[in-house]
N, C-alpha and C positions, 0 to 999 in steps of 0.2 A: 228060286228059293232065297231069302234073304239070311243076312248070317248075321248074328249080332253077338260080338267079343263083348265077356264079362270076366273079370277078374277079384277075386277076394283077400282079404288081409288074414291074416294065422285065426281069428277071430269070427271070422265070418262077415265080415263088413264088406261090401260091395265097396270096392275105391278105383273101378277104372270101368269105364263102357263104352262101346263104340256101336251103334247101329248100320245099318245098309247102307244107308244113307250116309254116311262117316263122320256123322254128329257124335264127338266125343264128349265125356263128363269125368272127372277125375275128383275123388275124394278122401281126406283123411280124418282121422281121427281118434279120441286120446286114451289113454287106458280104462278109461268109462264105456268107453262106446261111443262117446258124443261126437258127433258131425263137426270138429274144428276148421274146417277150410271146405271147399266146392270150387270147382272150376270147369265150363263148360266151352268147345270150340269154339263159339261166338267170343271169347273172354271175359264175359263175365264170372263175376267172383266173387266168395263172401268168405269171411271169415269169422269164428266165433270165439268165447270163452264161456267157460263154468263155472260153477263153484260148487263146494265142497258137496254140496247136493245135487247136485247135477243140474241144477238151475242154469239157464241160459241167463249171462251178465253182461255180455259182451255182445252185439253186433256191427258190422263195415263191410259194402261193400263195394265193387269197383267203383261206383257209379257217385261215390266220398258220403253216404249215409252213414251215418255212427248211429247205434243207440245206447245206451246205458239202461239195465233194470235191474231193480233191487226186491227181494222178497222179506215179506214178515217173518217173523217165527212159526208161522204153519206154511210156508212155502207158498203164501200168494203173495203174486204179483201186485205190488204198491204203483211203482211211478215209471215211467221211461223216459229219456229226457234225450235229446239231439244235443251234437254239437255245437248249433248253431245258438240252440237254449242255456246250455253251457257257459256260452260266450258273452251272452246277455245277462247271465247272474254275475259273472263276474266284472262285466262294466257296472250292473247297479244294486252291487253287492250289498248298498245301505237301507235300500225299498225294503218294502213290507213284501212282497211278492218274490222276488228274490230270498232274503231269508224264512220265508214259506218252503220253498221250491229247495233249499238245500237241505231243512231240517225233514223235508219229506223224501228224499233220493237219495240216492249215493254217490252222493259230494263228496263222502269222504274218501272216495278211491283216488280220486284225485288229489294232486300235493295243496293242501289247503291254505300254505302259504303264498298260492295266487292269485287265491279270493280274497 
């Protein structure tokens, strides 16, 4: 018979599991409910953020993926941009494509005095 450990938060959020096999998975998360962190035996790992609407704004995970997304005012999903795209607006911060790219995302979470 296999046995497989579960554990829950005061809320009801599944945040620890262990199967037969002793594949563990660990997770938190914030007064919303939302899934802020995961971590599974193997180490892999992601971690997120929200916003006021419970929009996912934030993701990273072990493996150094960033992403960024910004929603409209009815809560779709506009842009998602990487780090590495990040990193290219702000080497060619004076292109056309470039100030496309930040008037379209959320550029402005970032300290815009390093663009």
């Amino acid at each position: 018979m296999s046995e497989e450990i579960k554990e829950y938060d005061e809320r009801g959020n599944l945040i620890y599991s262990k199967n037969s096999y002793g594949y563990e998975e660990w997770q938190e998360f914030d007064e919303n409910n939302n899934e802020i962190y995961y971590k599974d035996s193997f180490g892999y790992e992601y971690w997120t953020e929200y916003d006021e609407n419970n929009n996912e704004i934030y993701y990273k995970n072990s493996d150094g993926t960033e992403y960024w997304y910004k929603y409209d005012k009815n809560d779709n999903e506009q842009i998602e941009i990487t780090k590495k795209e990040f990193e290219q607006i702000k080497r060619n911060k004076g292109n056309k494509k470039s100030r496309e790219l930040i008037n379209n995302s959320n550029i402005s979470r970032f300290e815009l005095m390093d663009i």
